[in-house]
C-alpha positions in Angstrom: -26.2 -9.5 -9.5 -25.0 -13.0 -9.6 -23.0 -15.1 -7.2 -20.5 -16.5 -9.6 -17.5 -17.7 -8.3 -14.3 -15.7 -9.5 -12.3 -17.1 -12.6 -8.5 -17.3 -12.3 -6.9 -15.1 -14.2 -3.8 -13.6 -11.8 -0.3 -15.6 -12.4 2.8 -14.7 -11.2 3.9 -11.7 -13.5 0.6 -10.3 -12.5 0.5 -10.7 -9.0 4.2 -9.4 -8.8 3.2 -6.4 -10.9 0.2 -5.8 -8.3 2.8 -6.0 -5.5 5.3 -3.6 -6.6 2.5 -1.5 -8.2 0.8 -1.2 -5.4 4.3 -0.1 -2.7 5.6 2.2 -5.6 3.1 4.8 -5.5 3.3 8.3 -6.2 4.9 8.8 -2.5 8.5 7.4 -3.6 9.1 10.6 -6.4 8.8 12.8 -3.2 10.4 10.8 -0.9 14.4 11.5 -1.8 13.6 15.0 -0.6 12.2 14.1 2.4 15.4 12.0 3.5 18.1 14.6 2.1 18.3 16.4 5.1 20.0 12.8 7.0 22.3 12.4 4.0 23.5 9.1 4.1 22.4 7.8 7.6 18.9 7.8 5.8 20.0 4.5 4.1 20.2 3.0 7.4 17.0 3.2 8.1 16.2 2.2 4.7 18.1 -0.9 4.8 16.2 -1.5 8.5 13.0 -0.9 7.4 13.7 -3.7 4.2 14.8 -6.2 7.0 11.3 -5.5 8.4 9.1 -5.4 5.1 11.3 -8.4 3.5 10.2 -10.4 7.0 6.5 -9.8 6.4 6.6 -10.6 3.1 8.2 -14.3 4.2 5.3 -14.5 6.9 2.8 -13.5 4.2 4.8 -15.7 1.8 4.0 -18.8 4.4 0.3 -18.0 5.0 -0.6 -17.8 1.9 0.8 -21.6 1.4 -0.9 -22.9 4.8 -4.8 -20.7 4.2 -5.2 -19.6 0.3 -8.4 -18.7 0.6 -9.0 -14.8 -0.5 -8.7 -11.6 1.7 -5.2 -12.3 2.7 -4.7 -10.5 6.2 -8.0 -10.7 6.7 -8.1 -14.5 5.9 -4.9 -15.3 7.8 -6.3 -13.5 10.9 -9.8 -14.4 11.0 -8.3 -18.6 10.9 -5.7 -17.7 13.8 -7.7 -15.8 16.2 -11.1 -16.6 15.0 -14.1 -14.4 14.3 -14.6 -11.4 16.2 -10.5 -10.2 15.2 -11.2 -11.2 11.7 -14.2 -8.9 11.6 -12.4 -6.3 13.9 -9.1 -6.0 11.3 -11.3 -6.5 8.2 -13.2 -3.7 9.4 -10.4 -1.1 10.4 -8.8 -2.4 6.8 -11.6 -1.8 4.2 -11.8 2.2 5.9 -8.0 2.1 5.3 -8.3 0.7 1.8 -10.8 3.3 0.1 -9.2 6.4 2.6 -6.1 5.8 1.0 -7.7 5.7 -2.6 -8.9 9.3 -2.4 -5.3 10.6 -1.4 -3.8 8.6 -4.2 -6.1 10.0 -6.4 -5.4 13.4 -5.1 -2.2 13.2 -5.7 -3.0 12.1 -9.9 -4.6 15.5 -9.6 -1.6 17.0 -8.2 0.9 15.6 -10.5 -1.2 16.8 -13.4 -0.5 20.4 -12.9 2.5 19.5 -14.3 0.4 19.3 -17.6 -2.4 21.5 -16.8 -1.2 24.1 -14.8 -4.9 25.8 -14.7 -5.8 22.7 -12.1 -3.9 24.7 -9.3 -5.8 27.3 -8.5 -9.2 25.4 -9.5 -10.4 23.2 -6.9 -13.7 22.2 -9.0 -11.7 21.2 -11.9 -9.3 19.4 -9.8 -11.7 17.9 -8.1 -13.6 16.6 -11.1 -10.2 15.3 -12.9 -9.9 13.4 -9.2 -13.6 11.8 -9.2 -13.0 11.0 -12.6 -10.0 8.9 -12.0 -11.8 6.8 -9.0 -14.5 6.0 -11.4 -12.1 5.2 -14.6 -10.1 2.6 -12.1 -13.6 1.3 -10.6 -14.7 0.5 -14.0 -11.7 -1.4 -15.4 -11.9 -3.2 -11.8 -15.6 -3.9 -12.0 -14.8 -5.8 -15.6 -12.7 -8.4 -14.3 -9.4 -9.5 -12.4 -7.9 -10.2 -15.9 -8.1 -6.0 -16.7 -7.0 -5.3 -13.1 -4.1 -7.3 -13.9 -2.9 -6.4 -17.5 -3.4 -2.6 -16.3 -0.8 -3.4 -13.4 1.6 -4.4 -15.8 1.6 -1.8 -18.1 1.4 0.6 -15.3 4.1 -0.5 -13.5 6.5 -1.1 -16.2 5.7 2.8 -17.1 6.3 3.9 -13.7 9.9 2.2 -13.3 11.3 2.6 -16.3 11.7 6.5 -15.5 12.9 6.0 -11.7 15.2 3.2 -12.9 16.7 5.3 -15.8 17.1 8.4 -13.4 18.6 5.6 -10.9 20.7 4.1 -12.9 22.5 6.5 -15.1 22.2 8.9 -12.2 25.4 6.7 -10.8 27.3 8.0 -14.1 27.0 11.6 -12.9 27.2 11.7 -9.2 29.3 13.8 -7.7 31.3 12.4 -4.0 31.2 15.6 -2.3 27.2 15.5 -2.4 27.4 12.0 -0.7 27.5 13.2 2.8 26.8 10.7 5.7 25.2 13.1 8.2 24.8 16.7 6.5 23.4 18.7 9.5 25.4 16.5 12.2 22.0 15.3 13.8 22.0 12.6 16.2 22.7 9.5 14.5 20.0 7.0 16.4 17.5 9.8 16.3 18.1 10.4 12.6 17.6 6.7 12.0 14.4 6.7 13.9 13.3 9.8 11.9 13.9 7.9 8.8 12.6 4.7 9.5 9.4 6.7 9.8 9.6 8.3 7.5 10.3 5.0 4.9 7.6 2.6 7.0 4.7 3.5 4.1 6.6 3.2 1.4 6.5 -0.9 1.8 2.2 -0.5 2.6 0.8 -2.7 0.1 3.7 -5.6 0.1 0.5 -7.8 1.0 -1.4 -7.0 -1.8 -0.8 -10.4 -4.2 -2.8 -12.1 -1.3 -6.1 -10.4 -0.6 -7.5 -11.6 -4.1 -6.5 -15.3 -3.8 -9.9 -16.3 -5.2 -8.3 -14.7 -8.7 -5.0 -16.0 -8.2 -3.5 -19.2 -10.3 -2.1 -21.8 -8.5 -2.3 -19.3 -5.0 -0.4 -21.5 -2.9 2.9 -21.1 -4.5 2.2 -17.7 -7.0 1.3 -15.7 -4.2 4.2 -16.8 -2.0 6.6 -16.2 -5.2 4.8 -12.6 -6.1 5.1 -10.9 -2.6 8.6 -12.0 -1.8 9.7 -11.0 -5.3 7.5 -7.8 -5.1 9.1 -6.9 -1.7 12.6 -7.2 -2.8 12.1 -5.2 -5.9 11.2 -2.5 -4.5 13.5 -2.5 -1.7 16.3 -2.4 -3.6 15.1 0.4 -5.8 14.0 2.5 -2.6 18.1 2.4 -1.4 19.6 2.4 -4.9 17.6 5.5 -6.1 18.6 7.0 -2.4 21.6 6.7 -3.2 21.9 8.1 -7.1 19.9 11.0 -5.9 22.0 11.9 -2.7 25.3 11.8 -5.3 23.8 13.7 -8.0 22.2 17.0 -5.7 23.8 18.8 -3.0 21.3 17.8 0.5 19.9 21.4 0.9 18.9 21.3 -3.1 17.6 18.2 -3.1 15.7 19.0 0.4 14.1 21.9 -1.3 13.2 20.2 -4.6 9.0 19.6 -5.0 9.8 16.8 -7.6 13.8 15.2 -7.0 13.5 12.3 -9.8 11.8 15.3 -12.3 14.4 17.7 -11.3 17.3 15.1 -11.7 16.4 14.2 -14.8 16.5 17.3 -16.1 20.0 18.3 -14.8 21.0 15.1 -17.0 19.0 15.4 -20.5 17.0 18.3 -20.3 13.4 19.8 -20.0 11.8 16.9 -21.8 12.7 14.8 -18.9 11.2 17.1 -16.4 8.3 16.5 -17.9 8.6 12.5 -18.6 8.8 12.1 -14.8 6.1 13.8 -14.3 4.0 11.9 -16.5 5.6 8.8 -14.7 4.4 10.3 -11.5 1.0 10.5 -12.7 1.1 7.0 -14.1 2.4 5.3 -10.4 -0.6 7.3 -8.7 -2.8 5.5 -11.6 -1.3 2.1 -11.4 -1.2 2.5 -7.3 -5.2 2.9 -7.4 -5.8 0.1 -9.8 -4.2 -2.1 -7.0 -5.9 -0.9 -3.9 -8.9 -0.3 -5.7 -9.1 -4.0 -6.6 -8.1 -5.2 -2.6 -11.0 -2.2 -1.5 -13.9 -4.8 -3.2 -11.9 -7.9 -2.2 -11.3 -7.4 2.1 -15.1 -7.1 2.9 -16.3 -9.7 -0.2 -14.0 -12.1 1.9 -14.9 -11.5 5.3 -19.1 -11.3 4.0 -18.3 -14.9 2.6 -17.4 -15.6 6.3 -20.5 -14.1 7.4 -18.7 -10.9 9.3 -19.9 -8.2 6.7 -23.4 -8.1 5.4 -24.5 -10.7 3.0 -24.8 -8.3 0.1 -21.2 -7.7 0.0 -20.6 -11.2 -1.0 -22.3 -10.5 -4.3 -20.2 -10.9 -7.4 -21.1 -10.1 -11.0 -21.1 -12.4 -14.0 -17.2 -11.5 -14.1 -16.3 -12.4 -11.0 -15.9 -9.6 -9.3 -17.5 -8.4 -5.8 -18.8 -5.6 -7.5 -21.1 -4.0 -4.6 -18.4 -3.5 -2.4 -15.9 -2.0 -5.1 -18.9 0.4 -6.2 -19.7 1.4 -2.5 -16.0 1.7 -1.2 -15.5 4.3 -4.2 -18.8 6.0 -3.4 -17.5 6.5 -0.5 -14.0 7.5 -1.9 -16.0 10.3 -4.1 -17.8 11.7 -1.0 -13.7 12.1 0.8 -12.8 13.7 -2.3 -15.4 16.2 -2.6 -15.1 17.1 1.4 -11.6 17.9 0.1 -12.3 19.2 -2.7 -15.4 21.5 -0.8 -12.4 24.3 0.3 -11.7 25.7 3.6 -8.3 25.4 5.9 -10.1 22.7 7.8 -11.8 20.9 5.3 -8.2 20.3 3.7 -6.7 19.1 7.5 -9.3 16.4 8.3 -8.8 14.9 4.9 -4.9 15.0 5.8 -5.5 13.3 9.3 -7.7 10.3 7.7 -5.1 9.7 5.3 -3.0 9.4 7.8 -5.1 7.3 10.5 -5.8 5.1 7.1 -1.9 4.5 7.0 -1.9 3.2 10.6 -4.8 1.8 10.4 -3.1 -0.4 7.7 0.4 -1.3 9.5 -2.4 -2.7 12.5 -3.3 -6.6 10.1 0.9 -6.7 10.2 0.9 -6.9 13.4 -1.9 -9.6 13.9 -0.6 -11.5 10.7 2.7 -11.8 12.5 1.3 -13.6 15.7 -1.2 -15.5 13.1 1.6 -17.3 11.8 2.6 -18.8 15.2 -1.4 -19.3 16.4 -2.4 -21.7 13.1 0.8 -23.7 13.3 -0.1 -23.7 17.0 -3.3 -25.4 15.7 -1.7 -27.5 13.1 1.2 -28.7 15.7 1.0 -32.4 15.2 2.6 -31.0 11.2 5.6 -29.3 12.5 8.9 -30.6 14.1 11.0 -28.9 16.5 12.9 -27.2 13.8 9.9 -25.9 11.6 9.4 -23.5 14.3 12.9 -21.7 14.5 12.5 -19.8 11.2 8.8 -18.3 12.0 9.4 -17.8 15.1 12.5 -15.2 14.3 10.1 -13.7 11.1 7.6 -13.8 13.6 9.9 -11.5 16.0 11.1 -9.1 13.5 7.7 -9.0 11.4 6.3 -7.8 14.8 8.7 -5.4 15.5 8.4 -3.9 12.7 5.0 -3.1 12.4 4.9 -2.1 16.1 7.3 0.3 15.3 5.2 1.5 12.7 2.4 1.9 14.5 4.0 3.9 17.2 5.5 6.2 14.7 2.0 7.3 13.9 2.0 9.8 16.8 -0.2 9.2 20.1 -3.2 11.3 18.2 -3.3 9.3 14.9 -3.3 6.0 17.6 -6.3 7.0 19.6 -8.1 7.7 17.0 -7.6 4.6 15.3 -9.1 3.1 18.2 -12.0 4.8 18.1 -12.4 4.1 14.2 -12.4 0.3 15.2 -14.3 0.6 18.2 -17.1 2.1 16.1 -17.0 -1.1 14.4 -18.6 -3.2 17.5 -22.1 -2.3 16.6 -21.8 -3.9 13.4 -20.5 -7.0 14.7 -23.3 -7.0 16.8 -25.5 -6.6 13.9 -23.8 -9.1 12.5 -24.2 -11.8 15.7 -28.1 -11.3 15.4 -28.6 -11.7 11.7 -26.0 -15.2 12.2 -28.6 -16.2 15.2 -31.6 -15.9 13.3 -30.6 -17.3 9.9 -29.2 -20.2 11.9 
């Protein structure tokens, strides 16, 4: 392998592409279902939960100008609070990164039963159709930021053109007595609560135009430009669709339905549309994996060119790309899918759990990257005036709230355990220390 550095091939369109690619996922055709039940107190929380992701993406948005150097929370947090939390947050991140890449890939398989029904009662054949997506996306990833990028394009012009036309002309057919404010006359500040949690992950990956900065043209204004822009498209197609959906099914239907934007769709133009939606489904889970497999090679690259992961994963290939970490982050994707994959109740309920530890584990960098803002212009002081400060400081406040929020909405279990995950990380940074020692 050869250390080349990476050629620039990510502008604007692309990076923006890799932002919204990367929140939409497969998660937001499931998600109207989820909130039916809160009518329309869930757009409360939606609307909250934008304030929150819309702050981050300004914070992110101003790191990326003041530190463009590549792995993007990592980065940012390694220059505010120095090594040993770089190392700590790049650790807990890159088991995040390729945890979340088997359950995206899982749900590819899922979606395709659409298709192939045989694939739901086959756990082999499933399993294989999952594998073989992981390596598909590693390859196109291995040959360069350039593919990475045109694929995020193309995918996530696929993926929105069904949930926008479903959106969109869904307003043309609603119906006002679906559009209930609170359907089962819950508590209204629990519901909110219960909805904010439930809408938290759907704005995980709205930091995604910054971890590959070393690809990125012109990074210090493209990535500020691509995860604002990214942030706010998606937030206002997470409350619009909400809403279309909410007006065109009564709650309890829409509660019950395993596919709302498939079903929708075909209460407007027929079966054909079922089945267009579906094949949009599948295309976000694709599109969603291109993105997070690309930031699974980037995270540790970064923090090895910092000398906080072994050297070797700061080997690139002749295209640029930090190919032994992308090769063993999806080895290690393969090995989650075929424990899943294996059969048995509790086979199936650990892989559940570390998708969901991988999900907090990922709101955790937020939460540093918030304070990181204030701790290098703390360290850059003699460049800011009084006033510079007000802004970040209220990002800052919100941003921080936000992901706290987050995290806490994991569950006490999910919490602990995510301590222990980057606890287990300490020997390694030991490791780390001695080889530093003795090279130096």
């Amino acid at each position: 392998m050869a250390n080349n550095p990476p050629k620039r091939a990510l502008g604007v369109w692309m990076c923006t592409a890799l932002v919204v690619g990367n929140m939409i996922g497969s998660g937001v055709f499931l998600l109207p279902a989820s909130l039916a039940p809160y009518g329309g107190l869930s757009l409360i929380g939606w609307v909250l939960t934008s304030i929150g992701a819309i702050a981050l993406a300004l914070i992110f948005a101003r790191l990326s100008r003041m530190i463009p150097k590549e792995g993007g929370p990592y980065a940012y947090i390694h220059a505010g609070f120095g090594d040993f939390a770089g190392f700590w947050i790049a650790w807990g991140y890159w088991i995040a990164l390729w945890c979340g890449n088997a359950a995206l890939a899982v749900a590819f398989a899922s979606y395709m039963e659409v298709f192939l029904p045989a694939l739901g009662g086959n756990n082999v054949f499933a399993g294989a159709v999952a594998i073989s997506l992981v390596w598909l996306v590693t390859m196109i990833n291995n040959s360069g930021a350039k593919s990475t990028g045109v694929v995020a394009v193309v995918t996530t012009i696929i993926k929105l053109l069904p949930l926008a036309a479903v959106t969109f002309i869904g307003f043309f057919h609603v119906n006002p007595d679906n559009l209930v404010f609170n359907p089962e006359n819950r508590p209204v500040m629990d519901s909110v609560a219960a909805t904010m949690a439930l809408t938290l992950w759907a704005f995980l990956g709205l930091e995604s135009a910054s971890v590959p900065a070393g690809d990125v043209i012109n990074p210090e204004k493209t990535i500020a430009r691509a995860t604002v822009a990214g942030t706010l498209i998606a937030s206002a197609l997470y409350v619009l669709s909400t809403i279309s959906l909410l007006g065109l099914m009564p709650a309890s239907e829409l509660a019950a339905s395993p596919a709302p934007f498939a079903d929708a769709a075909r209460m407007m133009w027929g079966e054909w549309a079922y089945y267009a939606v579906g094949l949009g489904a599948m295309v976000a889970s694709f599109g969603a994996l291109n993105g997070w497999c690309l930031m699974q090679g980037h995270i540790p690259a970064a923090a090895a060119g910092d000398g906080l992961f072994p050297r070797r994963f700061a080997q690139h290939n002749k295209k640029g790309v930090p190919s032994f970490a992308l090769i063993l982050s999806s080895l290690l994707v393969t090995i989650l899918l075929v424990f899943k994959y294996a059969g048995g109740e509790g086979g199936v309920k650990i892989f559940e759990f570390i998708i969901l530890l991988a999900s907090a584990t990922t709101v955790l960098p937020y939460a540093f990257c918030a304070m990181a803002l204030l701790a290098v212009m703390l360290q850059r002081r003699s460049e800011f005036t009084r006033k510079d400060w007000v802004a970040p400081i209220a990002m800052v406040t919100v941003g921080f709230v936000y992901s706290l929020w987050a995290i806490y909405g994991a569950g006490a279990e999910v919490v602990m355990w995510g301590m222990v995950l980057l606890l287990l990380g300490l020997p390694v940074y030991i490791w780390q220390l001695k080889e530093r020692t003795e090279t130096a």
